[in-house]
Every structure is written in C-alpha cells, then in structure tokens.
C-alpha positions as CSV (number, residue, x, y, z in Angstrom):
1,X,92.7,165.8,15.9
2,X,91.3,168.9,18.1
3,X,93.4,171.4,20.2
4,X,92.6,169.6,23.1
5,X,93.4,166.3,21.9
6,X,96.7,167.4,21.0
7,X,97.2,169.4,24.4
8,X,96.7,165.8,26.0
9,X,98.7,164.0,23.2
10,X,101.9,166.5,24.1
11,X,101.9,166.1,27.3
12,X,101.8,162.1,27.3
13,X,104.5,162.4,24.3
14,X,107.0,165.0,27.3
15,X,106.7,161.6,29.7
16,X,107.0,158.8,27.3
17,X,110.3,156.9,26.7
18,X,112.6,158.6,28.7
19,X,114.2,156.2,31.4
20,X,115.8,157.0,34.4
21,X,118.9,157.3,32.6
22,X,117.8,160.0,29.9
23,X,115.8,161.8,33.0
24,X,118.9,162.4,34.6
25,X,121.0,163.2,31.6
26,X,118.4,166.1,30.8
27,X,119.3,167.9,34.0
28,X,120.5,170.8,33.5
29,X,122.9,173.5,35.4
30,X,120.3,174.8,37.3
31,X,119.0,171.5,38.6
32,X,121.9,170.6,40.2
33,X,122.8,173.7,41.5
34,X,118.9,173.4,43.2
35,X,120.0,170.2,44.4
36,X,123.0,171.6,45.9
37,X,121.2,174.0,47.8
38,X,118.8,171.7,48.9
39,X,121.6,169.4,50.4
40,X,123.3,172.4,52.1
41,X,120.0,174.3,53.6
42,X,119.2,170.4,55.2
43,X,122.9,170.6,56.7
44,X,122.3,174.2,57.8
45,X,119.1,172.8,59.5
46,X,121.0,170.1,61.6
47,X,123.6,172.3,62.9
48,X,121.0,174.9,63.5
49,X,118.4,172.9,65.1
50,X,119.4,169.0,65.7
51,X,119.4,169.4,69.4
52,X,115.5,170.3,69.3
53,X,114.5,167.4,66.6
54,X,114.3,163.7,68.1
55,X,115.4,160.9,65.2
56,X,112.3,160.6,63.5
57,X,112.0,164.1,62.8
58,X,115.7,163.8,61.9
59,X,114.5,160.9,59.5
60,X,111.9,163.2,58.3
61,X,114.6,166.1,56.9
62,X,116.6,163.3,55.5
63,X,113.7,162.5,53.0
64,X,112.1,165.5,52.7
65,X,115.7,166.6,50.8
66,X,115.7,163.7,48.0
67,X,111.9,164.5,47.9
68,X,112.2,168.6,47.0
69,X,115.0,167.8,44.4
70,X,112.5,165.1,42.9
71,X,109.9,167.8,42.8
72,X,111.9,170.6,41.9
73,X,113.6,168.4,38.8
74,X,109.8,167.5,38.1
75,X,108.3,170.7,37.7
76,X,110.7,173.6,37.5
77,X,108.8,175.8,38.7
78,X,108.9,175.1,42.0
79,X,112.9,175.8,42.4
80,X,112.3,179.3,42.2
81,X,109.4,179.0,44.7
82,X,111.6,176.9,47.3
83,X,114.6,179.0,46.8
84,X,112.5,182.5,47.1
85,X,110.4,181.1,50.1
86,X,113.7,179.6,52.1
87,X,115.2,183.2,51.2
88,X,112.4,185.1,52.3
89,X,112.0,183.0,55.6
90,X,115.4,183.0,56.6
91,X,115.5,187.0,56.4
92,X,112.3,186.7,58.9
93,X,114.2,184.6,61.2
94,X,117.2,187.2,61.2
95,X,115.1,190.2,61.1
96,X,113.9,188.4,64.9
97,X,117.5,188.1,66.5
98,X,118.8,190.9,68.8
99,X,121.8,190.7,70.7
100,X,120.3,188.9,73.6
101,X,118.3,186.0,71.0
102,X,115.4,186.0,69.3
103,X,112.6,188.4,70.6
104,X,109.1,188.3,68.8
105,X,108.5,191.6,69.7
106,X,110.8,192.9,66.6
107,X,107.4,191.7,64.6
108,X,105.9,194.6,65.9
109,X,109.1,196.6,65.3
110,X,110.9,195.7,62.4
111,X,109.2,197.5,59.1
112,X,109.8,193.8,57.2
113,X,108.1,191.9,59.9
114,X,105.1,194.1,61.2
115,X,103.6,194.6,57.4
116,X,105.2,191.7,55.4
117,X,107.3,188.8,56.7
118,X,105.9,187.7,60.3
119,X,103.7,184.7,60.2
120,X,100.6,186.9,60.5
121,X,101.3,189.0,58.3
122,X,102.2,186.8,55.3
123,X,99.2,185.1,55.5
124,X,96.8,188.1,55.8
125,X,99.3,188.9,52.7
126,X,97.8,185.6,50.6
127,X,94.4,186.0,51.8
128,X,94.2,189.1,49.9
129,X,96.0,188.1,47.1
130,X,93.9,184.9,46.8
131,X,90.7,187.3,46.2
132,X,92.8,189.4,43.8
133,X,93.9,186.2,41.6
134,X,90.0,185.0,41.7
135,X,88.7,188.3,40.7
136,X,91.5,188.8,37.9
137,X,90.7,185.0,36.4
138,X,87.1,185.7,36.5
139,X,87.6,189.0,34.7
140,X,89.8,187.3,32.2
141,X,86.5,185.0,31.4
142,X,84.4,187.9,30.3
143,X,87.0,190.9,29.1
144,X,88.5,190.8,25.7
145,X,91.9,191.4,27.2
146,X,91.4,188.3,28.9
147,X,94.6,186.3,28.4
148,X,96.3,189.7,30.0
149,X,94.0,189.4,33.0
150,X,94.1,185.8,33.3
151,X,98.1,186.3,33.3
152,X,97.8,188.4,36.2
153,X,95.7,185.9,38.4
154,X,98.3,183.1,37.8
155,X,101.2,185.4,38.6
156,X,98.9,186.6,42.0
157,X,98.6,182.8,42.7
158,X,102.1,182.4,42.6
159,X,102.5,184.9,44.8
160,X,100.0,184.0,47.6
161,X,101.3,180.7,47.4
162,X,104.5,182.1,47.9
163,X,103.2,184.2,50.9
164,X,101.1,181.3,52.5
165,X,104.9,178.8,52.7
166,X,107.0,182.1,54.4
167,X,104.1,182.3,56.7
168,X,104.1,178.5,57.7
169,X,107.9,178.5,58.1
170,X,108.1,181.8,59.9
171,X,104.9,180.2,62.3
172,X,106.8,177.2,63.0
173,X,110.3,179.1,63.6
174,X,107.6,181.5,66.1
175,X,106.3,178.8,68.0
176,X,109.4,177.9,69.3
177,X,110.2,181.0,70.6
178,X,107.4,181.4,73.1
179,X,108.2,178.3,75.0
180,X,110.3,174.5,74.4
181,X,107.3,172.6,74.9
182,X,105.3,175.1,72.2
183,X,107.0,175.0,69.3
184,X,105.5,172.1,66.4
185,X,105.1,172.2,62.8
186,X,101.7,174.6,62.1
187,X,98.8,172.0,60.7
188,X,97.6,171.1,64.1
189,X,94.5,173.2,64.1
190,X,91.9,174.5,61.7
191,X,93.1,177.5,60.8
192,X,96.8,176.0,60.2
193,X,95.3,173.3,57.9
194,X,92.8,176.1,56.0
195,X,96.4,177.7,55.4
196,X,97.7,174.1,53.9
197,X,94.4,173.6,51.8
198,X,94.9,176.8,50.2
199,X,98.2,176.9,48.8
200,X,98.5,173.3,48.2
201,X,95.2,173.5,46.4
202,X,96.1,176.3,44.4
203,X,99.2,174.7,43.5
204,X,98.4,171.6,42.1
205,X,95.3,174.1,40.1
206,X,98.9,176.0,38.9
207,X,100.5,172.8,37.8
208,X,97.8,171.3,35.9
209,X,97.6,175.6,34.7
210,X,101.4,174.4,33.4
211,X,101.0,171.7,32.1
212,X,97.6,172.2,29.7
213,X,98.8,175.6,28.8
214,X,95.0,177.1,29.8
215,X,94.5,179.6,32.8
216,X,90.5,179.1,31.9
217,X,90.0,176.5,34.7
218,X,91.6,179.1,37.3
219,X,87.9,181.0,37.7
220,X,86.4,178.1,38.9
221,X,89.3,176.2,40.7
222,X,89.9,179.4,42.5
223,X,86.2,180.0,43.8
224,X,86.6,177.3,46.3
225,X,90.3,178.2,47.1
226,X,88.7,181.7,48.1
227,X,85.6,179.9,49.8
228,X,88.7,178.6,52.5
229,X,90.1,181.9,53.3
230,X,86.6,183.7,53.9
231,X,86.5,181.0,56.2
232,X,90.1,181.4,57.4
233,X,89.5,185.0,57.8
234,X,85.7,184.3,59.8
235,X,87.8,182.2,61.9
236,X,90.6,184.3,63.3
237,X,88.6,186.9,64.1
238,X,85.7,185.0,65.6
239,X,88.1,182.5,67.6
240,X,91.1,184.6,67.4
241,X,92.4,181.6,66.0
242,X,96.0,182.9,64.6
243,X,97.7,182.6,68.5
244,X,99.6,180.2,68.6
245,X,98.8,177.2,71.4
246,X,100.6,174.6,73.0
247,X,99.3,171.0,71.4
248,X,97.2,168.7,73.0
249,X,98.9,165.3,74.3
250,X,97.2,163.4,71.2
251,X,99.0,165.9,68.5
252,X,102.4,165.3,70.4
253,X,103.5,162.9,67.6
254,X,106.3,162.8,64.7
255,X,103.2,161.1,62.5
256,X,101.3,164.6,62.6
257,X,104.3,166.1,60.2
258,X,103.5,162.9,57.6
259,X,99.3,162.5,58.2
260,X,98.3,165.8,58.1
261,X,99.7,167.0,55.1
262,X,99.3,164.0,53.3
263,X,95.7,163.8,54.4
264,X,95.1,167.6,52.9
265,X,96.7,166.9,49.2
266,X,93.7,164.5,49.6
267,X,91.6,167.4,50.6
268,X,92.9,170.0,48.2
269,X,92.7,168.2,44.9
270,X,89.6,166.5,45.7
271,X,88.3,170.0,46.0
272,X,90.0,171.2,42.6
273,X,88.2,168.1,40.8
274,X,85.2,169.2,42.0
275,X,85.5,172.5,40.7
276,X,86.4,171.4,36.9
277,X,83.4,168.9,37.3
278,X,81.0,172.0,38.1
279,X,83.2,173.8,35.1
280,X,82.8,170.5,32.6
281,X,78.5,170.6,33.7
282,X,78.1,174.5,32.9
283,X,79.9,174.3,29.7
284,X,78.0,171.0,29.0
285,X,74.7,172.9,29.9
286,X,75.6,176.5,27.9
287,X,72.9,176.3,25.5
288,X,70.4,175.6,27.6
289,X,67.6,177.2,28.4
290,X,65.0,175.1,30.0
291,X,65.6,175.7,34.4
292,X,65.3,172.2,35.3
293,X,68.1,171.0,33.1
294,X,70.0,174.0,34.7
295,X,70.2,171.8,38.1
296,X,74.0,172.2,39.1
297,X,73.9,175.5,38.6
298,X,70.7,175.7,40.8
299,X,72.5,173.3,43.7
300,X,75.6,174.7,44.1
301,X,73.5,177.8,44.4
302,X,71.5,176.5,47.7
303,X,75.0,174.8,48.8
304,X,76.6,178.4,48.9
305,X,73.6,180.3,50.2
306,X,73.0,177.6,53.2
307,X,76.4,177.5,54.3
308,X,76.2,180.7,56.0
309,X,73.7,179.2,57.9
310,X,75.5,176.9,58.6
311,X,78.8,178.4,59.6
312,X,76.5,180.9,61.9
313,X,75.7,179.3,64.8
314,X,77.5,180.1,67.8
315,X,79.3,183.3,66.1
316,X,79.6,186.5,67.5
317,X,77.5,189.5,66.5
318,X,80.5,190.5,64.0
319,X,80.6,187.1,62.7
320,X,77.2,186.7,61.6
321,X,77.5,190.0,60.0
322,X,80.3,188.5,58.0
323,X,78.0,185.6,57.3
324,X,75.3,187.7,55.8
325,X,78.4,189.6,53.7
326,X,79.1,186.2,52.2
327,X,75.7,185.2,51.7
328,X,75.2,188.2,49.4
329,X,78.1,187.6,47.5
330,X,77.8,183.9,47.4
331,X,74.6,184.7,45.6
332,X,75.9,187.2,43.6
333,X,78.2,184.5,42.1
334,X,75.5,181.8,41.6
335,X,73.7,184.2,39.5
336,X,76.6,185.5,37.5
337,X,77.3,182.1,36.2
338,X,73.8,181.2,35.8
339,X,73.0,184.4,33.6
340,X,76.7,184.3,31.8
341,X,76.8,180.5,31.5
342,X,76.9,180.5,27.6
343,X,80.4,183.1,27.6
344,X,81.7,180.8,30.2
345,X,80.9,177.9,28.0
346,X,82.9,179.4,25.2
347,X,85.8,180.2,27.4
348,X,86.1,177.0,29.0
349,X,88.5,174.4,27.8
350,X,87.1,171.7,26.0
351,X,84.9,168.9,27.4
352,X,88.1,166.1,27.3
353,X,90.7,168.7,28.7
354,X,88.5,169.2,31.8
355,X,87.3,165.5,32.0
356,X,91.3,164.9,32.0
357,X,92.1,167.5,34.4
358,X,89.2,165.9,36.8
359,X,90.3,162.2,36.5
360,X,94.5,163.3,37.5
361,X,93.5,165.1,40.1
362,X,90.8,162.3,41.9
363,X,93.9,159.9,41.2
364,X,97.0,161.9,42.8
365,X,94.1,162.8,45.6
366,X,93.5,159.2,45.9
367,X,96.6,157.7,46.3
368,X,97.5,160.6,49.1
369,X,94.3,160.4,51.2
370,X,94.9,156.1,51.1
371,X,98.6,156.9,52.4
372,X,96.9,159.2,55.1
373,X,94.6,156.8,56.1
374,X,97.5,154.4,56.7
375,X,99.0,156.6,59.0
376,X,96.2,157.9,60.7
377,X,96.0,154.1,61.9
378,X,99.1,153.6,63.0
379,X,99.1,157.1,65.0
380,X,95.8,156.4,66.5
381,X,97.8,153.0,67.5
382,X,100.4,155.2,69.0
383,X,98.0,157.4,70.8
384,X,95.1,155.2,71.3
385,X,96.3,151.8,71.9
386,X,94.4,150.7,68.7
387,X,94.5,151.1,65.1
388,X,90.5,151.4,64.2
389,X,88.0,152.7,66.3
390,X,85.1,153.7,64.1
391,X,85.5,157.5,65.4
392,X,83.3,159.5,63.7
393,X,86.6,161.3,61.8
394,X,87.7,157.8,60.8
395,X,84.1,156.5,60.1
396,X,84.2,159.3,57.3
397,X,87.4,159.0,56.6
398,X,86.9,156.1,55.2
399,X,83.6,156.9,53.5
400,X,85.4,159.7,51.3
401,X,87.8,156.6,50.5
402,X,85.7,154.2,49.5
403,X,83.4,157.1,47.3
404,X,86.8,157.7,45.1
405,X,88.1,154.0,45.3
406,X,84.4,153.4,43.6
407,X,84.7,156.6,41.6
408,X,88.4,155.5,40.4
409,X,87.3,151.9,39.9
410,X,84.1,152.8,37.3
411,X,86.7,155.4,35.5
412,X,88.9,152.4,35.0
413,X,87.5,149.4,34.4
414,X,84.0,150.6,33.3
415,X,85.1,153.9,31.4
416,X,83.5,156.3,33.4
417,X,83.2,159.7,31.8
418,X,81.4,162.8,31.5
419,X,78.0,163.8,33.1
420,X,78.1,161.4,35.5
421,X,81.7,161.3,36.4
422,X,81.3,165.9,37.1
423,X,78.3,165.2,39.1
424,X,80.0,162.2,41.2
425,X,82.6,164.4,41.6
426,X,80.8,166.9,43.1
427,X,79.0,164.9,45.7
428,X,82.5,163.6,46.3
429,X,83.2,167.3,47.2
430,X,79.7,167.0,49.1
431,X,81.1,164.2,51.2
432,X,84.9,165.3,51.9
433,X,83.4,168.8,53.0
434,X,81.1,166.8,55.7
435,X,84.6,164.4,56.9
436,X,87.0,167.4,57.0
437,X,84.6,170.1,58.6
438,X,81.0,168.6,59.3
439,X,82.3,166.1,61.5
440,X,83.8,168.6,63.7
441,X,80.9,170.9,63.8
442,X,78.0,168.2,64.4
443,X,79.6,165.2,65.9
444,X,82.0,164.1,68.9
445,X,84.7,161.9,69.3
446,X,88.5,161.4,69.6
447,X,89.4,164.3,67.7
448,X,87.2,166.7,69.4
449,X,90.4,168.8,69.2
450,X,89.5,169.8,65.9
451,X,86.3,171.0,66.2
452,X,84.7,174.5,66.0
C-alpha cells in the first residue's frame, strides 16, 4: 500500500465506527467550554441587538449556535478561529463607542481601527496576506526548505482568513451605524461576496491541508484564491466599491443571510476542485515534452491572458493599467509552470490523493449550491411572485447544477476518474466563472443589481 493510499485509508479509519454516542464521549474540556461560549456570545447578541432583528433573523442565531459548536467539535481548528475572530471584532466594536454612542469617525482615529481592525482595513489586511501565503506556497514547491516555506503560507492563510471574518463582522456592525434602514449582513454586492469566496475558499483548501497532512496543493488552490482579490482590489478602486450602500428592495430579505452564503460554498469549492484538477493534469503531463499533449497548460494560459481583456472594458485609465499589470504576471505564471512542470510533478501529491481531494470538494460543493438553488426559488417567490423565471442568473444557475449532478453521477455510478474527471472539472470552473460573473457582465435581467 502507497503513502497516499494510507493517507486516505487513515482518514476513513478517524470517521468509521464511532456513533453519536462515542462522538460525544470524545469531547473534550475544550469543546465544551467552546460550546459554552458559543451559547453565551448568542445571548449577548439578543440582549445587545434583539430589538433590530425580526424573528427569522432571530431563528437564524438560534441555529447558527448548534451549527458553530457542530463545526467547531468537527474540526478543531476552527474554535480558535471563532474565538480569536469574536475577540478581535468585539474590541473593534468598543474601540467605536464614545461617550455619546458609536461614531465611525474613531476609524480614522483610533491607532487599532485606522491600520488594523475597521472593516477596510482588515480586509486590505487579507488581501495582502493572501499574496504572501501564495508566494510562500509556491516558493515551498521549488526551495529545498520547502516544508518551512510551505509552513509559513498555511499559517498566512490562517491569518487572512482570520482578517477577512473581523472585517465582515466589523462591516456588518458599520453598516448599522450610518443609518437604521442601512445596516444588513455584507454579501449583497460583488465585492462583499469576492470577500466570502476568498476566505471560505481558502478554508475548505486549509481543511482538506488538515486532513491529508500535505500543504503541496496550497500553490495551486491558492492561485485562484489570489485571482479574486486582484479582482477585489481592481474593483474598489475602479468602483470605489468598499462604501457601504443601502440595499435594493429585492435584497431586503432574511433569505439573503441563508442563499448567499450557501450559494458561494458552492462557488468556492467548485473553484478549489478545479484547481487540484489543473494540479492532477500537470503532474499527469510532467514528463512530457511533445507541446500538443501540453494542452491545459497551454489553455489556462489563454484563459489568464484574455481575462484582462475581458475585465477591461469600461475601466478607468488606472484600471486598465492594472489590467496590463496582471496580464504580465498572469503570463509570467503560465510560463513558470509550463517550464518547471516536471519539479511540480515531483512535489505534487500523488495522482489518487488529488483525484480524492477533487471528488470531496465537487460533492460538499454540490450539495451547497442544490440547497442554494432551493432558496433562491423560494426568495424569487418572495420577491417576484414566482419561483422560476428562466432569468439569465437562474438559467445558469441551473446549468452549473446539472454539469456537477452529471459530473457526480459518472463518478458514482460509472467510476469516473482521472483525465477526464480534471479536465471536466475544469470546464466546470469554465462554466461557474460565466454564472457567478459572466452573466453579470454580458447579460440583463432580474439581478441586474449585481452586475459590473
């Protein structure tokens, strides 16, 4: 039996036989004490802020509680996340209060807020630490420290995960100080849902890091994670898009909080799949030298170097600049791993671990983007007065569902794998790109709001 073969075996071995009985019985001190602070931070809440939630937001907090414990308990991990995040927020929100109430002008004041904590700042925060973590992995593909290196890119991660949650919370907690019919959670535009793709993408990328014991899937996981916030960053300074605006009537809906996130776990680990299918094809293609046979390598080329292009029209002098910045570097990249494909190929996991890796993340994707979609139709009913409209948004909605339900379907009962599996994959990534961003740039329809 091979490394990777056992890595699988190991992890299946941690899950199997234990019932809900043992699971609990394994909890340790820690665990509960999460739990408990879990339990008191949602009581906090409803003192704090029950007069400005109606009851299904109230619902919402009542299962979001059960839910973080579940996750928490999970993968542990994530306590010291939550608890550092709700820590690090709730000093923002203090570091805001003068005798007279909360004033956002302290962010410009207070030393805490102005270069760390305000919304703004924490997320300019992950942006860079985002690049930092994808340079570091890459330079732990081709250093011979490179464990050390790749060490210091999952630790960055961590952090600009970190960063990218204590900006959320301390943007929601801002929105509500400008004005009472502002305030609402932040994924109502794109650069509030670019914020959600990157941190949730690069933490399911950190849990399947955990749970294979290999950081050698962060280079390529992290290239698209970096992808979003050159776009995030193109964004707020060509639309100055970090201001925070009242919602449009159709957003005005408890179903946002559930859709939109659930919709973008879709998003993010359809991405990260994509990426360990591009990773599976250049380890697959390492010894080769003949160019045709070199054909991802070559595509995701033209896919990078066109999407300036693409991403140009209607920017301002100083966007397009940035555009031609990231065309050069975009090509820069595509080269690189053309040129080093055989080191990559020996740094890689294995073929099966990255096949695996591929197949759990299309699944959990799967299952989120089909809950989604279920919502979507019953807010569209809300706001809309019907469940289905064949919007363009929903008309490609329901494309990327049906190219995983196939993809799912021929992995299952037909035992898809390899070559074909990476390269479906990465039209799937083709596909969702077109549905979460193409359809807003090229096309019209209900959710116009969205668009570019």
């Amino acid at each position: 039996m091979n490394t990777a073969t056992q890595t699988i075996e190991l992890k299946r071995e941690r899950t199997a036989g234990s019932g809900a009985t043992g699971w609990l019985a394994s909890r340790n001190v820690w665990d509960w004490l999460f739990a408990a602070i879990c339990v008191a931070g949602a009581a906090w809440a409803f003192a704090q802020y029950a007069n400005a939630m109606d009851i299904y937001e109230k619902w919402i907090l009542v299962g979001t509680v059960p839910s973080v414990i579940w996750l928490g308990w999970f993968w542990r991990p994530l306590q010291r996340l939550a608890v550092v995040v709700g820590v690090l927020a709730l000093l923002a929100i203090w570091l805001y209060q003068t005798p007279e109430g909360a004033n956002l002008a302290r962010g410009d004041e207070a030393f805490l807020l102005k270069y760390f904590l305000s919304s703004q700042s924490a997320i300019l925060w992950m942006s860079m630490l985002m690049f930092m973590a994808t340079a570091f992995y890459w330079l732990g593909m081709f250093s011979r420290g490179g464990d050390t290196f790749e060490l210091l890119g999952s630790r960055l991660t961590w952090v600009a995960v970190g960063l990218a949650l204590i900006g959320t919370m301390v943007r929601w907690y801002e929105s509500h100080q400008i004005g009472p019919d502002i305030g609402h959670i932040p994924v109502s535009n794109l650069y509030e849902v670019f914020i959600l793709f990157c941190w949730l993408t690069a933490l399911f990328y950190l849990y399947f890091e955990d749970q294979y014991q290999t950081r050698r899937m962060g280079a390529f996981v992290m290239l698209v994670v970096s992808a979003a916030v050159g776009f995030l960053l193109w964004y707020t300074v060509v639309r100055d898009a970090h201001q925070i605006q009242p919602l449009v009537p159709a957003l005005k809906s408890w179903w946002m909080k559930l859709h939109v996130p659930a919709n973008f776990i879709g998003y993010g680990t359809f991405a990260l799949s994509a990426m360990l299918a591009f990773a599976y094809l250049v380890k697959q293609s390492a010894a080769e030298t003949r160019w045709y046979k070199l054909a991802p390598l070559w595509i995701l080329g033209v896919v990078l170097c066109f999407e300036p292009i693409v991403f140009r029209q209607g920017a301002t002098d100083k966007g397009g600049s940035y555009w031609f910045i990231y065309f050069g570097v975009s090509a820069l990249i595509t080269g690189g791993i053309l040129a080093a494909r055989k080191r990559l190929g020996e740094r890689l996991p294995s073929l099966e671990v990255l096949d695996d890796v591929m197949y759990k993340a299309i699944a959990v994707g799967f299952a989120f983007f089909t809950i989604a979609t279920v919502l979507g139709a019953f807010w569209a009913a809300e706001a809309w007065g019907g469940y289905w409209s064949w919007d363009p948004k929903e008309t490609w909605a329901l494309i990327v569902w049906l190219n995983y339900a196939a993809w799912l379907h021929m992995r299952l009962m037909k035992g898809l794998r390899g070559t074909v599996a990476a390269w479906w994959a990465l039209v799937g990534l083709a596909v969702t790109t077109f549905a979460f961003l193409g359809v807003n740039m090229f096309l019209s329809g209900l959710h116009s709001y969205g668009e570019l």
